[in-house]
C-alpha positions as CSV (number, residue, x, y, z in Angstrom):
1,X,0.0,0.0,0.0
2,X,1.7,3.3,-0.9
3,X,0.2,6.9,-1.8
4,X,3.2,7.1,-4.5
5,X,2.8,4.3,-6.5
6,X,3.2,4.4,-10.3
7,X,2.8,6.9,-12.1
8,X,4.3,8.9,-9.2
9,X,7.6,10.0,-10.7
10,X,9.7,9.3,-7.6
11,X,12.1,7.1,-6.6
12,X,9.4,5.7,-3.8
13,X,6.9,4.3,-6.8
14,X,9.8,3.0,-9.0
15,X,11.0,1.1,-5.7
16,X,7.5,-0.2,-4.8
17,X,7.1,-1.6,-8.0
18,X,10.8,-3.3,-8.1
19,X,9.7,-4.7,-4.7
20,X,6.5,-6.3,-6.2
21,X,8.3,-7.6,-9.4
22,X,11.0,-9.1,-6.7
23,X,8.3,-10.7,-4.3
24,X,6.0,-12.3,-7.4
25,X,9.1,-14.0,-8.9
26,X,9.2,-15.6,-5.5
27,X,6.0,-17.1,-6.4
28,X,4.3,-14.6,-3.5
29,X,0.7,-12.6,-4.9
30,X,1.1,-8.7,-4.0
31,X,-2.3,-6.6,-4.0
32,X,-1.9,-2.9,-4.6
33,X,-3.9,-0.1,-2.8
34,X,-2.9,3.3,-4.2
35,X,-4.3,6.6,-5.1
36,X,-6.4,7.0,-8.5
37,X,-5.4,8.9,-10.9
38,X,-7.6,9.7,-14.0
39,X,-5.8,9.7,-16.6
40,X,-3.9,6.5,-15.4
41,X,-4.7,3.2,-16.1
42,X,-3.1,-0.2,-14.6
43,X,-2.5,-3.3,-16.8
44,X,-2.0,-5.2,-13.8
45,X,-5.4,-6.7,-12.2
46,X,-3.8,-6.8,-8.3
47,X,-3.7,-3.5,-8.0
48,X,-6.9,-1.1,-6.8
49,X,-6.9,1.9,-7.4
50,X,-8.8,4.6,-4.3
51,X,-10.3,7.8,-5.1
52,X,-7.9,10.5,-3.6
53,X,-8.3,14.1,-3.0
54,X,-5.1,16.2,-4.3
55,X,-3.3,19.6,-3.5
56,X,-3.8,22.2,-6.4
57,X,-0.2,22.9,-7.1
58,X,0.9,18.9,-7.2
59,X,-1.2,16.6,-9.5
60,X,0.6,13.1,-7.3
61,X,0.1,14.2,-3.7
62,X,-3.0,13.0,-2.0
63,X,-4.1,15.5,0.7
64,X,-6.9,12.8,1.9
65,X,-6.5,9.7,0.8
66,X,-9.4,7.9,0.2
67,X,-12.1,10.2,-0.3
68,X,-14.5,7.6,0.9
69,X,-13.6,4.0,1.7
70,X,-14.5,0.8,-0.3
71,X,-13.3,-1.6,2.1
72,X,-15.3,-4.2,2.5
73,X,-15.0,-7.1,4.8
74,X,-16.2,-9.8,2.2
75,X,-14.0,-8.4,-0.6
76,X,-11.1,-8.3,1.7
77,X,-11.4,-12.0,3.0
78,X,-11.2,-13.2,-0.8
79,X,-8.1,-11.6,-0.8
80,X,-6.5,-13.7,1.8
81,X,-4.3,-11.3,2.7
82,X,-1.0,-12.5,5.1
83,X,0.6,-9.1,5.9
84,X,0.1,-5.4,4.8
85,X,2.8,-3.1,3.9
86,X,2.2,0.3,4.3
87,X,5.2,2.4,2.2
88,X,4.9,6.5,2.5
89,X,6.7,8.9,0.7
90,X,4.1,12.3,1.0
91,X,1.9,11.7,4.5
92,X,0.8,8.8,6.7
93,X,-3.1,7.8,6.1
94,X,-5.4,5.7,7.7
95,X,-5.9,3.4,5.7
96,X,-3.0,0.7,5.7
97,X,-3.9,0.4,9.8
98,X,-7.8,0.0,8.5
99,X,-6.9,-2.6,6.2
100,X,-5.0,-4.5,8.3
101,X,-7.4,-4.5,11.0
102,X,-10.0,-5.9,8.8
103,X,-7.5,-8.4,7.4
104,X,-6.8,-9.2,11.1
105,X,-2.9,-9.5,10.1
106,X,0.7,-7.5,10.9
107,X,0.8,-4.3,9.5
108,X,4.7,-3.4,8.5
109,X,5.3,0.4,7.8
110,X,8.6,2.1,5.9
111,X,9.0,5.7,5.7
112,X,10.4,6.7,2.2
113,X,11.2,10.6,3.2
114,X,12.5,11.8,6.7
115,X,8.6,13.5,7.1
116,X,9.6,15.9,9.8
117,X,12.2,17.2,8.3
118,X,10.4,17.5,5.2
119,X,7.9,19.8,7.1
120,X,10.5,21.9,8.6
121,X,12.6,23.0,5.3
122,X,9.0,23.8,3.8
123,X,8.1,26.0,6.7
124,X,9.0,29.3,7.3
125,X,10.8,30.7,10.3
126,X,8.3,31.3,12.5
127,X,5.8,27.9,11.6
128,X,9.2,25.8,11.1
129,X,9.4,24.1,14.5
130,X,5.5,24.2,15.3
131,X,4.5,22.2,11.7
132,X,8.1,19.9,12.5
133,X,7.0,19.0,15.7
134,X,3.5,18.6,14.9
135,X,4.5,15.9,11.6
136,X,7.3,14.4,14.1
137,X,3.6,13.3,16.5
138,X,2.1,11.9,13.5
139,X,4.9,10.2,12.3
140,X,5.6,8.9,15.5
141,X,2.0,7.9,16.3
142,X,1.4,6.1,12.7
143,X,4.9,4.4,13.9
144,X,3.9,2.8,17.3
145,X,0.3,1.5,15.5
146,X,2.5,-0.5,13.2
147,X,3.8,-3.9,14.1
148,X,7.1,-3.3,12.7
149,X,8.8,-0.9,11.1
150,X,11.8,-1.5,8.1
151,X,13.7,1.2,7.2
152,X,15.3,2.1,4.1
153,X,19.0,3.3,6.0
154,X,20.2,2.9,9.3
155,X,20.4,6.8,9.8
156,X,16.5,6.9,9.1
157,X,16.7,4.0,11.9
158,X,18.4,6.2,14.4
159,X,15.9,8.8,13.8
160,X,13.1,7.3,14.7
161,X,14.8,5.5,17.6
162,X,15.7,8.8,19.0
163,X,11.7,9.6,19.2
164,X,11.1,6.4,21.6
165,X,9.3,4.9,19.0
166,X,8.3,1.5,20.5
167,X,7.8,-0.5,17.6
168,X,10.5,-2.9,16.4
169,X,12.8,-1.1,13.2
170,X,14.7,-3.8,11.0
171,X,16.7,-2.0,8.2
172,X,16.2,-3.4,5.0
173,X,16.8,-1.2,1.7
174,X,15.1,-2.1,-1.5
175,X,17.0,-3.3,-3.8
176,X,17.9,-3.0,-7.4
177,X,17.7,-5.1,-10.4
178,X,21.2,-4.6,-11.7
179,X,21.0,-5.8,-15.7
180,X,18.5,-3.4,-16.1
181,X,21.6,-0.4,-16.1
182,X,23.6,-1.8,-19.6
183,X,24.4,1.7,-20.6
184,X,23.9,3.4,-23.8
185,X,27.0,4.7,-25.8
186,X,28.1,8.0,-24.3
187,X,28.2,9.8,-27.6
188,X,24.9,8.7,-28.6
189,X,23.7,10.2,-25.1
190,X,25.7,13.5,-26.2
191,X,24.4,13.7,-29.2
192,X,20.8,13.6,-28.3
193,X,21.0,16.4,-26.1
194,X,23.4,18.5,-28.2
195,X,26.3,17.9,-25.4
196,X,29.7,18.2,-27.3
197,X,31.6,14.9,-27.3
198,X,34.8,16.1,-25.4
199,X,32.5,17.4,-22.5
200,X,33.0,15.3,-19.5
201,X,29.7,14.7,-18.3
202,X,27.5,15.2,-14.8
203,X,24.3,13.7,-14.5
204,X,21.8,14.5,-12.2
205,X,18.5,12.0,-12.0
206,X,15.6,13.5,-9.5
207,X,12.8,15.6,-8.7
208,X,13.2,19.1,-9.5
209,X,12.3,20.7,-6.3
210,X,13.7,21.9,-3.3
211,X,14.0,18.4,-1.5
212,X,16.3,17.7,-3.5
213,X,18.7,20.3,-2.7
214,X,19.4,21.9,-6.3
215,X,20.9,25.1,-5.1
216,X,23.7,23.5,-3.7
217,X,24.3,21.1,-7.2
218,X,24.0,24.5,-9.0
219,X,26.2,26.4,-6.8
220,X,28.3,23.9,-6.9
221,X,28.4,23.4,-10.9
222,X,29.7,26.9,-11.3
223,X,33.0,26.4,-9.0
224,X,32.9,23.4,-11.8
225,X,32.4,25.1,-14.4
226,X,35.3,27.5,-14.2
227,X,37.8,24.6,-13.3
228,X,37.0,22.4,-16.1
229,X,37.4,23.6,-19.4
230,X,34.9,21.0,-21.1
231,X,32.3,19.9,-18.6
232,X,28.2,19.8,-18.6
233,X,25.3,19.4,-16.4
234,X,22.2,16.8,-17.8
235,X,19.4,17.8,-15.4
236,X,16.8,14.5,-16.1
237,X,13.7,14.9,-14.3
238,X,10.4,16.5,-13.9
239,X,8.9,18.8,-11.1
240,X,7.3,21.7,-9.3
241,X,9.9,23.6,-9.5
242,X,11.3,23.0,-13.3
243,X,10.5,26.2,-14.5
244,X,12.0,28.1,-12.0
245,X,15.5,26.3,-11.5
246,X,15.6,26.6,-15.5
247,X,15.0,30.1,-15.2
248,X,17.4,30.6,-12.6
249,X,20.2,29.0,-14.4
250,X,19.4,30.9,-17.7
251,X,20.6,33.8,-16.4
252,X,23.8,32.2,-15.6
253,X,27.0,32.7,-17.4
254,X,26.9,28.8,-17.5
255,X,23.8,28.3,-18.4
256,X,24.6,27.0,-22.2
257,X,26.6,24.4,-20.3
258,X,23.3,23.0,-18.3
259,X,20.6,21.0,-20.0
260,X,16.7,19.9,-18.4
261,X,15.7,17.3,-20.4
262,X,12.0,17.6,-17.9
263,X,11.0,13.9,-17.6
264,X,11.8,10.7,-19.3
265,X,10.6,7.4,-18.5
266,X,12.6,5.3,-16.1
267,X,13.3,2.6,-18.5
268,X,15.6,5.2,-20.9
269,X,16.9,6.5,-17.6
270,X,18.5,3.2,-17.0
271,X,20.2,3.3,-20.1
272,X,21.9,6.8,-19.5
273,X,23.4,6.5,-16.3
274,X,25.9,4.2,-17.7
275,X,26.8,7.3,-19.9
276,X,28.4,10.1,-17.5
277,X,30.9,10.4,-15.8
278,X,29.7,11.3,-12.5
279,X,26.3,11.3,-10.8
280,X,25.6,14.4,-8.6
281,X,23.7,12.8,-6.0
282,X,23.0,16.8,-3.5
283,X,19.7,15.3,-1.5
284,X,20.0,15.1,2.4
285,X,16.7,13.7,3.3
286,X,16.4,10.5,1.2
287,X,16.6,7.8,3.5
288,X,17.8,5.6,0.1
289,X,18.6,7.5,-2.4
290,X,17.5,5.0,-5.2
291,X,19.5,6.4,-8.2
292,X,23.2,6.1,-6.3
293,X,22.5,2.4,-6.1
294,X,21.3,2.9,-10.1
295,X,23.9,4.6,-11.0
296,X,26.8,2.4,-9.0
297,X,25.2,-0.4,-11.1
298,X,25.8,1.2,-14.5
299,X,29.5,2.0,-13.4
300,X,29.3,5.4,-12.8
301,X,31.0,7.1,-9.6
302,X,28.9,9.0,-7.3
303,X,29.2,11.8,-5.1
304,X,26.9,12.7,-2.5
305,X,26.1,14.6,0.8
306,X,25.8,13.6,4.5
307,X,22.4,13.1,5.8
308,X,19.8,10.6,6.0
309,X,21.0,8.1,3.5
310,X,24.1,8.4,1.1
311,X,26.7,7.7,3.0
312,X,25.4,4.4,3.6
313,X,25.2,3.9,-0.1
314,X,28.5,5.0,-1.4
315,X,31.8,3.4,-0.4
316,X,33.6,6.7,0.4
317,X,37.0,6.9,-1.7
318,X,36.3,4.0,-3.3
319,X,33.2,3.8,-5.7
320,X,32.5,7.5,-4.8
321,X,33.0,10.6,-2.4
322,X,31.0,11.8,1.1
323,X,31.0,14.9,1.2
324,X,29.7,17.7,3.9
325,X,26.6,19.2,2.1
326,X,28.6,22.6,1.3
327,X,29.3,24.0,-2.2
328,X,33.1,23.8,-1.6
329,X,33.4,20.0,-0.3
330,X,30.9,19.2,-3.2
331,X,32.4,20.9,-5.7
332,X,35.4,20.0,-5.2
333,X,35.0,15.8,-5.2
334,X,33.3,16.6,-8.5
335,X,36.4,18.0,-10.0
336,X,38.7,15.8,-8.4
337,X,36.8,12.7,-10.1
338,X,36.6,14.4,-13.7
339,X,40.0,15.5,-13.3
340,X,41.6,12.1,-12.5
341,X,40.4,9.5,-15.6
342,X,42.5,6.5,-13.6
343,X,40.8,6.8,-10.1
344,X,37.3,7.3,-12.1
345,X,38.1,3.7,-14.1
346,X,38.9,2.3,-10.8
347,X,35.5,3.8,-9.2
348,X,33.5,2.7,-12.2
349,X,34.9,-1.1,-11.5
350,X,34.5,-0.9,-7.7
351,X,31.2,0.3,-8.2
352,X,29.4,-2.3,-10.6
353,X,30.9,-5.0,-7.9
354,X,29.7,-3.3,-5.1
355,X,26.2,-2.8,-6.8
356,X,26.0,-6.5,-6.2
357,X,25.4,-6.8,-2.6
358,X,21.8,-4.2,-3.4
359,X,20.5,-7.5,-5.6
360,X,16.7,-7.1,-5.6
361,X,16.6,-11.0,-5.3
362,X,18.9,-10.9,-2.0
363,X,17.3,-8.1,-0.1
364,X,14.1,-9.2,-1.2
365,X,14.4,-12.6,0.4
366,X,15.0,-10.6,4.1
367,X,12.1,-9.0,3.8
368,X,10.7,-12.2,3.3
369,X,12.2,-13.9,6.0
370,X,10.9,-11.0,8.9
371,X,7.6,-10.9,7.0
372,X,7.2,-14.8,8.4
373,X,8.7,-13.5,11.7
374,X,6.6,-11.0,12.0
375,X,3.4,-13.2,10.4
376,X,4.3,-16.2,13.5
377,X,4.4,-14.0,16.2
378,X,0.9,-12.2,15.1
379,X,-0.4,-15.8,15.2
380,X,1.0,-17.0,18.5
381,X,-0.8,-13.8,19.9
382,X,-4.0,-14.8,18.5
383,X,-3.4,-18.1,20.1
């Protein structure tokens, strides 16, 4: 169950979906609850679709969610349902506890965003603490209804152990399908978006918006910029705030050196991370940052920011760089990386290794295994 399943264009619905594919070629049966969306239509007959209510400015996020509820007892003991997943990325709604109440089984909750601290960098300076505190009680309260809780990172762990939330936390990332990253040649790549061939290349894959911290990638790409003769930006993604980040860097002196390709569907992603040289990976508040593993896959180093999630992700100094989320430590791993071809080669190798141990198949089968634990000791209650 997740408010940000497909077509959501975030790295939440693309790993809800990887998880389903994973758990079905197990020979398990996933059912689907997510929001409607009207001019969306599913090929796949598990999934039900619940009418949602959405905010004005952003077409995929539910404010109430469902409008009205269709959950009926009969329909849901056809289902025979052994466990519900709740998986957030926007808010936390009633219905995955509903649901599993009715089901009478465990309900298993994962947090795909650090909410709180979501709430507090959209605030403004006055409402900031009040609307963090008042998210971190809802958070926490959805938390302690759940039966257990898997997280995505251990730092997203240690958050919500520092809140005395009571439920058990196992940490269990979702994982990755790796021969779905066989790259496309980098001139063919170059050529489509009018990148000259002798550019090194730095790929950013994301939502445009300010969760994903694109001031500091921007500020950052003009320290770049004016240390590498040949260098360019590919912006791939859609959001919110695409119009304004492209106006922003328009009236840059670099700006003929940055393109926004707006969205393309993940399955041509996949095929272009294998093509740059470096993926600029700025967000702090991603508890797994889906496109490091995606892009450590297709043998491209990464370089990312302390917080919530990357450092967990990227083997620091060896299949990327750590940095302190400042323009300066940032900037300067970039250059280092596109400066050095030998210690990038060696990254590129250490990273399509490394991708290995993020196996959909592996990390899939522990989530299976606590899903049983978890299903036994719901039963031994009942008993």
């Amino acid at each position: 169950m997740s408010d940000a399943y497909v077509p959501v264009p975030s790295g939440a619905a693309v790993s809800i979906e990887t998880l389903r594919l994973a758990l079905e070629r197990l020979g398990h049966t996933v059912y689907i609850f997510a929001p409607h969306f009207p001019t969306y239509k599913d090929s796949n007959s598990h999934v039900a679709r619940l009418p949602a209510l959405f905010a004005s400015r952003e077409k995929y996020r539910p404010v109430k969610w469902p409008v009205f509820t269709t959950l009926k007892p009969n329909r849901i003991a056809e289902l025979k349902l052994d466990i519900v997943h709740s998986h957030y990325f926007f808010d936390t709604f009633e219905l995955a506890v509903r649901l599993a109440k009715l089901a009478d089984v465990p309900l298993v909750g994962t947090f795909y965003r650090i909410l709180p601290e979501i709430a507090r960098k959209k605030s403004f300076w006055s409402s900031a603490q009040k609307n963090s505190e008042k998210v971190l009680l809802k958070t926490i309260n959805y938390a302690n209804r759940c039966d257990q809780l898997v997280s995505l990172s251990q730092e997203s762990k240690k958050y919500l152990e520092e809140f005395s939330v009571s439920t058990p936390i196992e940490n269990i990332p979702v994982g990755i399908f790796p021969k779905d990253f066989v790259a496309l040649p980098s001139d063919a790549i170059k050529e489509r978006f009018k990148i000259p061939k002798t550019h090194k290349l730095i790929l950013f894959v994301g939502r445009v918006d300010d969760d994903s911290n694109l001031n500091l990638l921007i500020k950052s790409f003009k320290k770049i910029w004016k240390a590498i003769d040949e260098v360019h930006l590919l912006i791939i993604g859609g959001g919110d705030k695409l119009n304004f980040y492209q106006t922003l860097v328009a009236a840059q002196p670099f700006s003929k050196f940055v393109t926004f390709t707006g969205y393309i569907a993940k399955n041509k992603v996949n095929r272009i991370y294998g093509s740059a040289d470096v993926l600029a990976c700025p967000n702090t508040l991603d508890p797994e940052p889906l496109v490091i593993l995606e892009s450590l896959a297709a043998g491209t180093p990464v370089v990312g920011v302390r917080g919530f999630g990357a450092q967990e992700f990227i083997k620091n100094e060896n299949d990327g760089f750590v940095t302190e989320p400042t323009e300066g430590d940032f900037s300067d791993a970039i250059i280092e990386l596109l400066r050095r071809d030998k210690m990038r080669l060696e990254f590129s190798l250490r990273a399509r290794a490394n991708a290995r141990a993020f196996s959909s198949s592996n990390l899939t089968r522990d989530l299976v295994s606590l899903y049983d634990s978890i299903i036994k000791n719901h039963q031994n209650k009942i008993l």
